[in-house]
C-alpha positions as CSV (number, residue, x, y, z in Angstrom):
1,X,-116.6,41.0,16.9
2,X,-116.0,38.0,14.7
3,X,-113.7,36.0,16.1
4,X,-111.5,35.2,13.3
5,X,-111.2,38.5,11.4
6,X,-112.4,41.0,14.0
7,X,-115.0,42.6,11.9
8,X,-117.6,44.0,13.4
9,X,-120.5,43.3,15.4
10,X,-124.0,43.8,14.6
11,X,-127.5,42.1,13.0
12,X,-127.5,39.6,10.8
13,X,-131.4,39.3,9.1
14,X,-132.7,36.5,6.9
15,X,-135.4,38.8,4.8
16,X,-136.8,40.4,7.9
17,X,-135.8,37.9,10.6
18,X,-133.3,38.5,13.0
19,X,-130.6,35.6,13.0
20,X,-127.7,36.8,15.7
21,X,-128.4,39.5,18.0
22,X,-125.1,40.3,20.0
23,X,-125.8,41.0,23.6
24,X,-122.5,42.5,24.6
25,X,-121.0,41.9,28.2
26,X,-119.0,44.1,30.7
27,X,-117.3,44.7,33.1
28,X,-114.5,41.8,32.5
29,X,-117.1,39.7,31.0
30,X,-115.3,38.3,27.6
31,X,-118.1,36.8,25.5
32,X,-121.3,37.7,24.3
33,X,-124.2,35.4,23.2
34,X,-126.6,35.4,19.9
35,X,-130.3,34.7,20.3
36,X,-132.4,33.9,17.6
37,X,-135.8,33.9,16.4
38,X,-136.7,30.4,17.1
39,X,-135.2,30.8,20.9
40,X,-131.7,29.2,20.2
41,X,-129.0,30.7,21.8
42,X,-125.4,29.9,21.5
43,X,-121.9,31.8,22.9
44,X,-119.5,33.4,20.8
45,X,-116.1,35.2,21.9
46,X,-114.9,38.1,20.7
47,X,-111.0,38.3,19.5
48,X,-109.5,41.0,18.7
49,X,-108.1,41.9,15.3
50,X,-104.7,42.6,16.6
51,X,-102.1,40.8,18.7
52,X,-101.8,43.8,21.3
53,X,-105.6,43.8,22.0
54,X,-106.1,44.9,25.6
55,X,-106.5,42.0,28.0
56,X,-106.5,39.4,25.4
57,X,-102.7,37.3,24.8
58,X,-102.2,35.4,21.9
59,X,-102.5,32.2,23.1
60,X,-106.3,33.2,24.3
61,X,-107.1,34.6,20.7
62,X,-105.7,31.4,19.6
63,X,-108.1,29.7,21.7
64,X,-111.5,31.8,20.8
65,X,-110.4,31.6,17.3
66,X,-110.4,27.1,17.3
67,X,-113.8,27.6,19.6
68,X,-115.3,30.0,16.9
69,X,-114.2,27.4,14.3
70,X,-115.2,24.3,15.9
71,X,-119.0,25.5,16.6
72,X,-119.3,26.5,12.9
73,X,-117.9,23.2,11.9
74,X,-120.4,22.1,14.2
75,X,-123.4,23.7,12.2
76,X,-121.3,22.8,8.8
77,X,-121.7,19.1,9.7
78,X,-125.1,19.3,10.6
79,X,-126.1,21.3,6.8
80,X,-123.7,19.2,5.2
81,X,-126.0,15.7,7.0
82,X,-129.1,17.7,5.3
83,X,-128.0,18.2,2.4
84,X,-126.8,14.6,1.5
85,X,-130.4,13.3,2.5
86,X,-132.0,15.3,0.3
87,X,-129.3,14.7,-2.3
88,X,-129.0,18.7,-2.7
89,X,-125.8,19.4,-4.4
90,X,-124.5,23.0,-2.2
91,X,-121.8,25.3,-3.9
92,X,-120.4,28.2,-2.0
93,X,-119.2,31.1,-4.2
94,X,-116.8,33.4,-2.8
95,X,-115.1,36.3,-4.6
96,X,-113.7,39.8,-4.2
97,X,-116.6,42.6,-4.9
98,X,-117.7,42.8,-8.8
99,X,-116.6,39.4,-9.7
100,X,-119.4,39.0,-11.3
101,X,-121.1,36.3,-9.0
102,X,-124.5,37.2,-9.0
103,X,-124.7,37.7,-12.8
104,X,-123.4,34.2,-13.0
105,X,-125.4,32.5,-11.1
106,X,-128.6,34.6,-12.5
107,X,-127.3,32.8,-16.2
108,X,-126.3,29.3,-15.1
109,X,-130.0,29.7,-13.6
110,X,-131.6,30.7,-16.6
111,X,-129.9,28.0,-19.1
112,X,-130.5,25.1,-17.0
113,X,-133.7,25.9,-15.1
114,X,-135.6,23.6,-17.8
115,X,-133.0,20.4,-16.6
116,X,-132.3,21.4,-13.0
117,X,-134.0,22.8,-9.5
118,X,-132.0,25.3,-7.9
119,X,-132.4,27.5,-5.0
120,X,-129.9,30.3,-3.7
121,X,-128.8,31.8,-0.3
122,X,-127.5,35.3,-1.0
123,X,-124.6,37.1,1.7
124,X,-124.5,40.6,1.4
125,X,-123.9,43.2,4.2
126,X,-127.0,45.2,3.3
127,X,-129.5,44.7,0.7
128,X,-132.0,42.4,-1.0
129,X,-130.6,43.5,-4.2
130,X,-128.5,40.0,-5.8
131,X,-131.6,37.8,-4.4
132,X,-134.5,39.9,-6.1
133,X,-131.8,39.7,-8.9
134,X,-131.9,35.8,-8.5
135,X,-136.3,35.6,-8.2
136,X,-136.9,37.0,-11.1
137,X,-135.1,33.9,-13.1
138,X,-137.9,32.2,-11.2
139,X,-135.6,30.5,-8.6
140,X,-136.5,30.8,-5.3
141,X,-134.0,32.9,-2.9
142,X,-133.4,34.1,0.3
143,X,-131.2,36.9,1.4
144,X,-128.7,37.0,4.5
145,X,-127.7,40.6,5.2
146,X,-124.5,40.2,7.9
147,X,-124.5,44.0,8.9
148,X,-121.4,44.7,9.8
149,X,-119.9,41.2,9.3
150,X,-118.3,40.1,6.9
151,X,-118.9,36.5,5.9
152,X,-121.7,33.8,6.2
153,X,-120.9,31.2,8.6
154,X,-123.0,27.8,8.7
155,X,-125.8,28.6,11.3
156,X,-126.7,31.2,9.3
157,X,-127.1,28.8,6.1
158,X,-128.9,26.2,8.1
159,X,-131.5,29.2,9.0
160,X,-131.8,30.5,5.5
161,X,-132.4,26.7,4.1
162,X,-135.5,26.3,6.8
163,X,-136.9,29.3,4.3
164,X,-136.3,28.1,1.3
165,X,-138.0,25.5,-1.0
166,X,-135.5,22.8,-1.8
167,X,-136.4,20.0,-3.7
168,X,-134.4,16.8,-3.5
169,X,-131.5,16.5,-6.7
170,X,-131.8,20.0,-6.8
171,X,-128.7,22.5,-6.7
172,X,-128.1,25.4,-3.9
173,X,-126.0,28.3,-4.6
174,X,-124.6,29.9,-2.0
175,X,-123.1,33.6,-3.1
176,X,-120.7,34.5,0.0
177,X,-120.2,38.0,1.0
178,X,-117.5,39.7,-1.5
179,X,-114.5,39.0,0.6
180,X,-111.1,36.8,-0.6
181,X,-110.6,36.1,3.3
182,X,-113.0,34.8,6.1
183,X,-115.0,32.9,4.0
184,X,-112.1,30.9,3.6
185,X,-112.1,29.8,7.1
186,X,-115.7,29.0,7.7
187,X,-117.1,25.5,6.2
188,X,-120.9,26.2,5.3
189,X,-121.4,22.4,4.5
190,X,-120.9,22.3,1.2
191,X,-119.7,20.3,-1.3
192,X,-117.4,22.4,-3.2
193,X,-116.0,26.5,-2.9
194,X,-115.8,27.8,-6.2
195,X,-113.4,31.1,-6.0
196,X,-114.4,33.5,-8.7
197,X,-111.6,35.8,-10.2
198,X,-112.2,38.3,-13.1
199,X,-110.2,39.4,-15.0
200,X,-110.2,42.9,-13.8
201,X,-108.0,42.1,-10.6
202,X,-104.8,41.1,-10.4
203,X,-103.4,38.0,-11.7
204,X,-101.5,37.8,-8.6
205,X,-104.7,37.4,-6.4
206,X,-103.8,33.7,-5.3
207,X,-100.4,34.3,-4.2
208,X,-102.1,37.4,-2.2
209,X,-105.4,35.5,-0.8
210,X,-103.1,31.5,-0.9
211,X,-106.2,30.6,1.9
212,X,-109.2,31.0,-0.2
213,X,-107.6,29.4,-3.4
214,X,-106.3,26.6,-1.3
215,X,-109.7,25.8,0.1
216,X,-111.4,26.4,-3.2
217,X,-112.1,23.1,-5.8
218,X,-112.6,25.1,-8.5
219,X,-111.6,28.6,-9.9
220,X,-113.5,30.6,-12.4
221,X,-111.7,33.3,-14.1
222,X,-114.4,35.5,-15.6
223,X,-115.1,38.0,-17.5
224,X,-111.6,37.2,-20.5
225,X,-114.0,39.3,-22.9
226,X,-112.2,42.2,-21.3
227,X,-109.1,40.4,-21.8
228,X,-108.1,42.7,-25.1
229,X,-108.7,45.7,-22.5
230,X,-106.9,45.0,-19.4
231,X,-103.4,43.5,-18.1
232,X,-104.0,39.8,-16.9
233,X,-102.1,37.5,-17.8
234,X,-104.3,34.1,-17.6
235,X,-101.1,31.5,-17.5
236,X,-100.2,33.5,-14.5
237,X,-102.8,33.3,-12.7
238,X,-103.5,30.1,-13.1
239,X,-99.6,29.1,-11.7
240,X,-100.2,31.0,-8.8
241,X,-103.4,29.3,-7.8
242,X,-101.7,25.7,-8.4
243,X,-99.0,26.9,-6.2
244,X,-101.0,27.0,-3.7
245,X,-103.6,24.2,-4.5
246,X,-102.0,21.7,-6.7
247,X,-105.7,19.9,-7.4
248,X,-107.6,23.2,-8.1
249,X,-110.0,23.4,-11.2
250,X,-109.6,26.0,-13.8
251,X,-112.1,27.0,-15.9
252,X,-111.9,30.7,-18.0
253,X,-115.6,32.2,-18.2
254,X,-117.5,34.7,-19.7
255,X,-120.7,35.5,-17.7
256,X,-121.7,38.3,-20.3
257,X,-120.7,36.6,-23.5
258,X,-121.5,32.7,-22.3
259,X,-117.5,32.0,-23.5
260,X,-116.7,28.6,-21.3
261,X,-120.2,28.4,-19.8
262,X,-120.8,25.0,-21.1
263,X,-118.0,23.3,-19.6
264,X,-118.9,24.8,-15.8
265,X,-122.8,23.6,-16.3
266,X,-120.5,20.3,-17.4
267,X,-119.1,20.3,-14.3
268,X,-122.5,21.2,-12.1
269,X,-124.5,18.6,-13.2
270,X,-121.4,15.9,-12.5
271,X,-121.2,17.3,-9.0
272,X,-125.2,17.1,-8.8
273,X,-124.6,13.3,-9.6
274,X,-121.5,12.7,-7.4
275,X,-124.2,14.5,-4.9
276,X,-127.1,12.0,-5.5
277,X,-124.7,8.7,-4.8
278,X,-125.7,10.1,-1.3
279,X,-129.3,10.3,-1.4
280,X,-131.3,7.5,0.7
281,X,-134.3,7.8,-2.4
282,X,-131.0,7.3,-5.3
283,X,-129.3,4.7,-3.0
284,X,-132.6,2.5,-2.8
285,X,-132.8,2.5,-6.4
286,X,-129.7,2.0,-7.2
287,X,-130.1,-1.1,-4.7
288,X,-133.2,-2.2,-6.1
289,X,-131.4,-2.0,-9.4
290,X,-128.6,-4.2,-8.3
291,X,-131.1,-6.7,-6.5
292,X,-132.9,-7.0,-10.0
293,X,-129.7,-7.5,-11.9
294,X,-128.7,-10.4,-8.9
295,X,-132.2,-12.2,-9.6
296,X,-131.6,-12.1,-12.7
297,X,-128.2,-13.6,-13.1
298,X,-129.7,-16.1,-10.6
């Protein structure tokens, strides 16, 4: 059982691969551990989903939840080390179900393969569907299906980036599982959440899920070709996710039509350069640059 949201245990495979097998424990035992493929094995918790769960007080769900938290921030750190020496710019998507992620990214992809390198980590609880979606634009990608679980966490990303060719500048998206609520809580080691909302949900979806907005840098409200045909109302939306996130982006997309695209591959490719101040290859040149510009002033 995930120890932040109590969903539920099971599998989670990278494209054939097992990643965390639970081995659950009796008889008083409170843990359980997940083995992987390459022999790793680490301890997780279980907490229960609600306050009056047998045997478990608050203060110990408490507890599991900030050891849960801490290990993945543990794994974050570690992606997010990788990913600045290989100046890889990461972006974790999250959304409710039928934002329109996936036919997003599969766009963005297509329009700026010839300028950038991208690769993409796809969540879903079952299926290879969204990353045979995302090979076919000729990107490389790698499916994680969580089974019962219901959001990546950052061992799971560090797993699917061993199978994945990444080249160094490049761009990885990461789709999350379709969920407006544990994905808020677990760091994957990227540089920026971007929280998708269509325009199909309610305008009120920040003030419902204030978590995921809060920890989200940018907010794409897609799909306003539907705006004639539904009951959004886009000003609204926007105040509620600035009451809970004062700094957040907003940027109103059209996946289908390509309305606003150009200002979010605007905003990629100045991440992908805020991304490459990082990289030991760009520092070095830029030092070399600076060394040549000292010699000759000298």
């Amino acid at each position: 059982m995930c120890g932040v949201c109590g969903c539920g245990e099971g599998e989670a495979r990278i494209e054939g691969k097992s990643v965390h097998k639970h081995h659950h424990h009796h008889h008083g035992e409170d843990g359980h551990s997940h083995s992987h493929g390459d022999g790793h094995t680490h301890h997780h918790e279980p907490m229960a989903e609600h306050s009056h769960a047998p045997g478990l007080t608050q203060s110990r769900m408490v507890q599991i939840e900030q050891d849960i938290l801490a290990k993945n921030n543990q794994y974050a750190n570690a992606n997010r080390h990788y990913f600045a020496e290989h100046g890889l710019l990461a972006l974790n998507f999250v959304s409710s179900p039928g934002s329109g992620k996936t036919s997003l990214l599969v766009r963005t992809i297509d329009e700026l393969k010839d300028t950038l390198r991208f690769a993409v980590v796809e969540g879903d609880q079952q299926t290879t569907n969204d990353a045979d979606r995302i090979r076919q634009t000729g990107a490389p990608a790698i499916q994680i299906n969580t089974g019962k679980g219901c959001h990546l966490d950052g061992h799971m990303v560090g797993h699917a980036v061993e199978g994945l060719e990444l080249e160094d500048g490049g761009v990885l998206f990461i789709e999350n599982v379709g969920n407006l609520v544990c994905p808020a809580s677990f760091d994957l080691g990227e540089a920026h959440k971007v929280v998708i909302l269509s325009v199909t949900e309610g305008d009120d979806k920040p003030a419902k899920y204030p978590d995921m907005f809060h920890a989200a840098d940018l907010m794409l409200i897609n799909k306003i070709d539907l705006l004639p045909h539904v009951d959004f109302d886009i000003q609204k939306c926007i105040e509620h996710a600035r009451s809970v996130n004062r700094s957040i982006k907003v940027l109103q997309i059209s996946a289908t039509s390509g309305e606003g695209l150009e200002q979010f591959y605007q905003w990629i490719k100045l991440a992908r350069e805020m991304a490459l101040t990082g990289h030991p290859a760009q520092l070095k040149k830029q030092a070399e640059g600076n060394n040549n510009v000292s010699r000759a002033a000298g």
